[in-house]
N, C-alpha and C positions, 0 to 999 in steps of 0.2 A: 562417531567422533564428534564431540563438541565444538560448537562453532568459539571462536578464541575472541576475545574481545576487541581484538588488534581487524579482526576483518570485519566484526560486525561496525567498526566505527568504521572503515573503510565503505562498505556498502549505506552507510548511512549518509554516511558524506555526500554520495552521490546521488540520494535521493535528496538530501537536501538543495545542490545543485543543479537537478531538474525540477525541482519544483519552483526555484530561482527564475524559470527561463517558461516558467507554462503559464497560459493566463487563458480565462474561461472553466466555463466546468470540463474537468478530465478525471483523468484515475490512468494511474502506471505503475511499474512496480521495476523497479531500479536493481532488487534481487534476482528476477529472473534476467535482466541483462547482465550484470556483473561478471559472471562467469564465463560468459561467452566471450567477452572483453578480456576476460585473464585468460584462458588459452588460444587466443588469438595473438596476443601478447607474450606467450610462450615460446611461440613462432615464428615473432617478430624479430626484425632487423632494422638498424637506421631512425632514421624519423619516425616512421609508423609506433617503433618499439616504446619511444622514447614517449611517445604521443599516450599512448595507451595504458604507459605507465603510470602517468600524471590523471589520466581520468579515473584510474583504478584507486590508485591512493596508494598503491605498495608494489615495491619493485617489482622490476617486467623475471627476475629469476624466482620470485617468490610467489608470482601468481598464479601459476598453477595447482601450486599446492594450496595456494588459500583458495580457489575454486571446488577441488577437490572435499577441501575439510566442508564450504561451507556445501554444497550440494550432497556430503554425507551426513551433515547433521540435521540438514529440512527432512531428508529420508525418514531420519530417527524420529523427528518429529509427530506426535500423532493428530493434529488437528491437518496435517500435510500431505497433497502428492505432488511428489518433481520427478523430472526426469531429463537426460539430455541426450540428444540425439544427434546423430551424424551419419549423412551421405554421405556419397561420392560416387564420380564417374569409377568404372572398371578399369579407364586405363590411367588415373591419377594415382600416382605410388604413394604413400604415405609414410614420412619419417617413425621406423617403430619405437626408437621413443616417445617421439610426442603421443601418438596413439596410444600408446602403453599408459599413458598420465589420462587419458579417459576412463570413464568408467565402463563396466563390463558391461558387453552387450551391447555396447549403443550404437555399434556401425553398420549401416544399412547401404545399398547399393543404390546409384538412380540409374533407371533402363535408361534414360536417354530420349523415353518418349514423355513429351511436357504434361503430356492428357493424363498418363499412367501414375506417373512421378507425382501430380496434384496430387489424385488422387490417395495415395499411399501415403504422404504427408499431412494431407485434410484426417485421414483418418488416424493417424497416430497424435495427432492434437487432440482430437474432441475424445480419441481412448484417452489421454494421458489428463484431461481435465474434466472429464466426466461430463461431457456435452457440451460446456459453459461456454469454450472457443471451439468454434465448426472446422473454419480453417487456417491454415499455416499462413501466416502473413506476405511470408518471402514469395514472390513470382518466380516458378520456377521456369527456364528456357531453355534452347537445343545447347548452347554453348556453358550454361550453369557448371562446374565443375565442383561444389562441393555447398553443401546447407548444413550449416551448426545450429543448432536451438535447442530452446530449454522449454520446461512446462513444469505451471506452477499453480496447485491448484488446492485454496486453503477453505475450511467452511467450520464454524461454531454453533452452538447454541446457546443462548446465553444462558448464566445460571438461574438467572432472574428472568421471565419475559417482560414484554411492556404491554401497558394496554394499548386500546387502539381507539384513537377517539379523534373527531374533526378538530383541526385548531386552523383559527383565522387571524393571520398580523395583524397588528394593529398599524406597522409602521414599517416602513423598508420597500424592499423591491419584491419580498411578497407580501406586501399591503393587499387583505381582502380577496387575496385566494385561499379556498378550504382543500388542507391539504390533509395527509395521512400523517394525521399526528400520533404520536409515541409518548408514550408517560410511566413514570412510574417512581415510585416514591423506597427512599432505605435510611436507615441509621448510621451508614459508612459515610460520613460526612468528606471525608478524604478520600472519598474517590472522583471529585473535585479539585482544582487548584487553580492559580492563575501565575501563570508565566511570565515575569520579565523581560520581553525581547528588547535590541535595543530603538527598533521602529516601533515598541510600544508592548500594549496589554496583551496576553493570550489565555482565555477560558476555556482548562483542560476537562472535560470529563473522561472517564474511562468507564468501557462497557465491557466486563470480563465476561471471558467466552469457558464453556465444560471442557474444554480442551489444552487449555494453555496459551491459546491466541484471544488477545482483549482486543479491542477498536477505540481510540481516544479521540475523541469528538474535539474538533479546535476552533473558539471563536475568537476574530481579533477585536480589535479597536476599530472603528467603520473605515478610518483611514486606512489601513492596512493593507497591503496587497494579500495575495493569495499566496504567492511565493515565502512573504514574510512569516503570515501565518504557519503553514505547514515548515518551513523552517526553523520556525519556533518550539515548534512541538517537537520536531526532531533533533535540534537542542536538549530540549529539556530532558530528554530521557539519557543523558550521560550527565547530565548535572551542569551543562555548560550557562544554560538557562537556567537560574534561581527560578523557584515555583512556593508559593506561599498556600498549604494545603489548608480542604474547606475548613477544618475544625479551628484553626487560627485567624482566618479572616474576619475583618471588625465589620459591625452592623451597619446597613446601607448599602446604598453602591458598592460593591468588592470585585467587579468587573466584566468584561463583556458579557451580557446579559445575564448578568450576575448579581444575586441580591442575599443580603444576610439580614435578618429582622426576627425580631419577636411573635406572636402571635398569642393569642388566649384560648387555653382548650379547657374541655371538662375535667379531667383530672392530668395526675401528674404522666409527662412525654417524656420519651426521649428525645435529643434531638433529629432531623429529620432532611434528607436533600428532596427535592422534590426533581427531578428532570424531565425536559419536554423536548422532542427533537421534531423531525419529520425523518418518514421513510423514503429509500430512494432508492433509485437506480443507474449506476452510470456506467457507460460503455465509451472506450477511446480506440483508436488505431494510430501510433506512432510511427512515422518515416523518422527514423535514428539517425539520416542521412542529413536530415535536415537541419540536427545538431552536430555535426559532425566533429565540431570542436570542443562541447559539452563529452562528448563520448571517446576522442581519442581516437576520432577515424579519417580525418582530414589529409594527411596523407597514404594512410591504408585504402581508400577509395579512386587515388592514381591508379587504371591501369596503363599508364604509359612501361610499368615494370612491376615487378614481383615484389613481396613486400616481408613474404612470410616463407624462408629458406629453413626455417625450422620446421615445418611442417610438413612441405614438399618440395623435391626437389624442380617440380614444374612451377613457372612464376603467375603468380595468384594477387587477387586485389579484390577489394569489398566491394560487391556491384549493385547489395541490396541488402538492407537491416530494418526490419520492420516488428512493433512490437502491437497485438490484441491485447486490450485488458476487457476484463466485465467485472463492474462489485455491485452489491445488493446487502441493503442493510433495511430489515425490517423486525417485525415485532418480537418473534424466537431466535431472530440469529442473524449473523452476518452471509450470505450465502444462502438463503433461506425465506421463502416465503410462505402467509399465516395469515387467517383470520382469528381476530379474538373477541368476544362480547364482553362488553361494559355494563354491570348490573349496578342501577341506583340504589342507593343508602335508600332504611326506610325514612320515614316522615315523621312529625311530629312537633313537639314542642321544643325550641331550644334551650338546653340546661343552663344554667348560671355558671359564668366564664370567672374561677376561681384561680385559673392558672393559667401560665406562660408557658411557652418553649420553642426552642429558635428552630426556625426554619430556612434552610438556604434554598433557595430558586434557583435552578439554571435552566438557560430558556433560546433554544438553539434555533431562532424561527427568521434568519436571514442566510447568505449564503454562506457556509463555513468548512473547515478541512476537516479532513478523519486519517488516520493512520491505523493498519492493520498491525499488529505488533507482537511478535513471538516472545510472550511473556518473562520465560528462564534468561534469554538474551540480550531481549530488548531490540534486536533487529526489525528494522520495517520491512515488512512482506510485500503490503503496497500502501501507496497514498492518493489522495484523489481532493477535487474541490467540488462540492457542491451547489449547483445554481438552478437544478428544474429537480426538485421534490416532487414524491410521487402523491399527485390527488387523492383526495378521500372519494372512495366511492361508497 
């Protein structure tokens, strides 16, 4: 089933509003929560219902079914594995409708012993993401009565690699560390652009993946927050944010580390982007509780009463929502790590610079965002902010 454009702006929305609210380097992914938030919401009654609806973006009767579409169409996806799962105690009866709005197979039983229970849950994490997350975030205890979770586990290679070569700032906050710099040079001038937000500039690249997931590299304006940034870029990909693509940009300055200029070569070029990033690594752990009003769970975490008579008829309350992330973006792929050698041009005499041909720089060597992005869609998978780049060794 295709994801519908009406959810993937929905799950966008929401990445753009925790990005709103995160500050330092992270990485989360807003798709794997969504879901669980829509049949939760399913469930719902009251406040909690009404709550949940609003962090969703689409009513509490239609959230099921847009969980369902979108978690059937990551399946379809081939750069993708998801999945979702669900315990429960033996003696928690479960509404068969709502269960029936799950998907098949996902209901698993917990003994009731915490030791056991981890276990079984550590391990259908790290089965469902292919090692990347070890364990299930949720604490599971004697009184636990039911764990919902999803897993969500994307990986590319790019079509292009990069090389891999030392680069040292010249200026910023990484001034004069040598990090694992990334380069790599094309003729697709427009897979650059620069975004109009309205807190300022955004310097899109995109790095498309053999799969159908690309990674869009986000630099702001230095005032910018991190929030802004990656809101901008997730903006831009419904058109809500004007973007001024590279082959149109005037020469000079065209934006955050952003440059359009002439150059003189030996003979006749095409024109040329030249791009330079740093590789990385970033790992987060999210208490969702902590946002509780970002998420639509502020009154679903009362248990003073039961929240969710849709679901069961014993009364139930949110006692723990916890999200893993891990991304890795380096020279073959996003999810993927690579050595590559750098062989020097040979030597010689320089020819006589008879010609010109533009070359655009983009030059990613301060902190910046990146959004993982299911190509057909345009849905973010995840997003993150960069601030400790992986050194060169």
């Amino acid at each position: 089933m295709p994801i519908t454009g009406t959810t993937t702006l929905a799950v966008n929305g929401l990445t753009a509003r925790w990005a709103g609210v995160s500050s330092g380097g992270t990485v989360f992914s807003a798709a794997g929560v969504w879901p669980l938030l829509a049949f939760l919401a399913d469930g719902a009654q009251g406040t909690a219902r009404a709550e949940l609806a609003r962090a969703l973006g689409v009513p509490a009767d239609q959230a099921a079914a847009a969980a369902r579409e979108l978690l059937e169409g990551l399946a379809d996806a081939e750069a993708l594995d998801s999945a979702l799962g669900l315990w429960t105690k033996r003696t928690l009866e479960l509404r068969e409708e709502w269960e029936a709005g799950l998907p098949t197979d996902a209901h698993g039983v917990l003994a009731g012993d915490p030791a056991l229970d981890r276990r079984e849950l550590d391990a259908w994490a790290a089965k469902r993401t292919g090692g990347l997350i070890e364990r299930m975030p949720v604490e599971v205890r004697d009184d636990t009565e039911l764990v919902l979770a999803s897993a969500l586990a994307l990986r590319t290679t790019w079509l292009r690699p990069f090389e891999v070569r030392p680069v040292r700032p010249s200026a910023g906050p990484w001034q004069d560390r040598t990090l694992r710099g990334l380069n790599r040079r094309s003729v697709r001038l427009d897979r650059v652009a620069v975004v109009a937000a309205p807190e300022g500039r955004v310097t899109e690249a995109k790095v498309l993946g053999d799969n159908g997931v690309d990674v869009h590299l986000l630099l702001g304006d230095e005032h910018m927050t991190a929030g802004q940034v990656l809101a901008a870029g997730t903006a831009a990909l419904d058109g809500t944010c004007p973007a001024v693509r590279g082959s149109l940009l005037p020469y000079g300055p065209a934006g955050p580390g952003l440059r359009v200029e002439e150059r003189p070569c030996a003979g006749p070029r095409q024109p040329t982007l030249e791009l330079t990033t740093a590789a990385f690594e970033a790992r987060a752990h999210h208490d969702l509780l902590d946002l509780h009003g970002l998420f639509g769970l502020t009154a679903a975490r009362d248990a003073r009463q039961g929240h969710f008579p849709g679901l069961s008829s014993s009364p139930l309350a949110v006692g723990s929502a916890r999200q893993s992330v891990l991304a890795r973006f380096d020279a073959l792929g996003f999810e993927a790590a690579a050595v590559t050698a750098v062989a020097a041009a040979p030597g010689g005499v320089p020819p006589t610079r008879r010609y010109t041909s533009t070359v655009v720089t983009a030059a990613f060597d301060r902190p910046f965002g990146f959004l993982a992005v299911h190509r057909e869609t345009r849905l973010v998978l995840a997003a993150g902010w960069v601030t400790e780049p992986a050194p060169f060794r």
